[in-house]
C-alpha positions as CSV (number, residue, x, y, z in Angstrom):
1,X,5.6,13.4,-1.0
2,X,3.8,11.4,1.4
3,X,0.6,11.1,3.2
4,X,0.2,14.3,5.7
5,X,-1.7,11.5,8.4
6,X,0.4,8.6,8.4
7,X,3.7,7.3,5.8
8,X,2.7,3.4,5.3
9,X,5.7,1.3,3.9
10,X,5.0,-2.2,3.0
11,X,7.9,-4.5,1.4
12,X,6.7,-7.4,-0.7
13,X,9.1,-10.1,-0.7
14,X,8.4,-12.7,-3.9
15,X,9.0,-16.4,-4.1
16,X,12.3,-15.7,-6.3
17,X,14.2,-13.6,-3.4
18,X,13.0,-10.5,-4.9
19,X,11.5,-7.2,-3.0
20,X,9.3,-4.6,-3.8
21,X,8.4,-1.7,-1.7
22,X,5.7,0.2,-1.4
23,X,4.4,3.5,0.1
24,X,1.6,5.3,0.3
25,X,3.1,8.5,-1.6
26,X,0.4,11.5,-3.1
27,X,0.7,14.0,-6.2
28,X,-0.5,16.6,-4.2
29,X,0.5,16.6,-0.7
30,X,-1.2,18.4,2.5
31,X,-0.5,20.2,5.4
32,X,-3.2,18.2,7.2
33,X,-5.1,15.3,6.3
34,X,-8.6,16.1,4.0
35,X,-10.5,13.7,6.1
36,X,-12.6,13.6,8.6
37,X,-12.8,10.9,11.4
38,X,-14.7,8.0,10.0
39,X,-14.5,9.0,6.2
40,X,-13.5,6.9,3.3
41,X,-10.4,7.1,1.5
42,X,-12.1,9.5,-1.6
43,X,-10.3,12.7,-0.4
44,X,-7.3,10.3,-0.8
45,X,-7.9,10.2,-4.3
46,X,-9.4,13.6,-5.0
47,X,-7.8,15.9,-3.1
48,X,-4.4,14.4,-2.4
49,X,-4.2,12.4,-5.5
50,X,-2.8,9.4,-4.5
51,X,-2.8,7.0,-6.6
52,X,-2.2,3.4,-4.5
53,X,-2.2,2.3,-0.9
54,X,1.6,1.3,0.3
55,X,0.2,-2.1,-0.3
56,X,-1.1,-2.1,-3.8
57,X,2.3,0.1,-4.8
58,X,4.2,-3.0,-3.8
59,X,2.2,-5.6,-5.9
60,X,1.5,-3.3,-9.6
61,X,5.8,-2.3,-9.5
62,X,6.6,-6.2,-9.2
63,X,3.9,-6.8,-11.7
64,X,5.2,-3.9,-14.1
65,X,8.6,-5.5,-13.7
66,X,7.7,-8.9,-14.8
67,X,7.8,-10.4,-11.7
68,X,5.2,-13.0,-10.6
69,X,3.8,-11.8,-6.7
70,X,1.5,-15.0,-6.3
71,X,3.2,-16.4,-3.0
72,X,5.1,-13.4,-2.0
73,X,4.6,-12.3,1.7
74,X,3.7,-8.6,2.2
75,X,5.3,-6.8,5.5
76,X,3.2,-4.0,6.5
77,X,4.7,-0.9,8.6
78,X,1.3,0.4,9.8
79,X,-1.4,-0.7,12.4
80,X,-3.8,-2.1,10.1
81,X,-4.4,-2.9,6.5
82,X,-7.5,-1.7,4.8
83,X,-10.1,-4.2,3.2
84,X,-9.3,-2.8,-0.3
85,X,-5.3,-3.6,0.3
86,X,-6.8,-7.2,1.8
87,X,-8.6,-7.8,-1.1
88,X,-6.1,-7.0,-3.6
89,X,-3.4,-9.5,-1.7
90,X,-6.1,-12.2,-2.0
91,X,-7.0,-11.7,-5.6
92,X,-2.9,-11.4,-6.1
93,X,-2.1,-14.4,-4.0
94,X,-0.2,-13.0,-1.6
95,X,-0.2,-13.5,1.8
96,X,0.4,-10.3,4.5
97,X,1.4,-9.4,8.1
98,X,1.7,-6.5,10.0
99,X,5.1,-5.8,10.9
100,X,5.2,-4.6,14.3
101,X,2.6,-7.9,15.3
């Protein structure tokens, strides 16, 4: 099931033609999102259980497939990208765009 405030896809496309997608999916999915305006993503965790941003999904299946991300380009479906998901794509090598920009 997916997030009850907003379903994120992003697709990470590697260096050898490959893609991964990703999505923002929870164990234990609401009727309405746990958060309030301005709060962290810990209800994310704790309440809805979910275990990656769309972001992060992409980049651990290619890694759990064997697949090398570093120089892959990451196309996220969502308004913005969270500093975590930013980081992560750095320490990965992997560079990202948002894809309605």
């Amino acid at each position: 099931m997916t997030c009850a405030k907003v379903f994120v896809v992003a697709v990470l496309e590697l260096p050898d033609g490959t893609a991964w997608h990703g999505t923002n999916n929870v164990i234990n999915p609401q009727i309405e999102c746990p958060r309030e305006p301005g709060e962290g993503y810990e209800k994310c965790r704790t309440i809805c259980q979910q275990p990656f941003h769309a972001e992060v999904d992409a980049i651990t299946s290619a890694a759990a497939h064997g697949h090398q991300v570093q120089g892959g380009t990451m196309k996220v479906y969502h308004k913005r990208v969270c500093e975590q998901c930013q980081d992560a794509m750095q320490r990965f090598g992997v560079k990202w765009r948002l894809a309605n920009a």
